[in-house]
Phi, psi and omega in degrees: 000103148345091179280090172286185175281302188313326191267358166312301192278338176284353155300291180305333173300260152356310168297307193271024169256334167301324182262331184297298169324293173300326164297281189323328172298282192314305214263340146309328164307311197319125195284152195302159172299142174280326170241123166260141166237160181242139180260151165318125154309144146343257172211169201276121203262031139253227211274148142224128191250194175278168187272114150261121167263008170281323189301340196272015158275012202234142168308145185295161172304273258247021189253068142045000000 
């Protein structure tokens, strides 16, 4: 059996698809940041009106 080129470079291929897959494995493992901070939103950027309850008593536009 023969190593031509063509099954050379699909050799190679094959090798670096393989360790690219295992770094990805390895770097998905990695443990997570323990503390996260979240930055402040600006403001709230629509309307904002007061709580009706009756309106939350009536089906919504989007209930079909």
């Amino acid at each position: 059996m023969e190593l031509k080129r063509r099954h050379f470079i699909g050799a190679c291929g094959a090798a670096l698809a393989a360790a690219a897959a295992g770094g990805w494995t390895w770097f998905r493992r990695q443990p997570p940041v323990r503390w996260l901070v979240a930055l402040r939103g600006g403001r709230y950027p629509g309307p904002v009106r007061p709580l009706d309850e009756q309106d939350l008593k009536k089906p919504g536009r989007w209930l079909g």
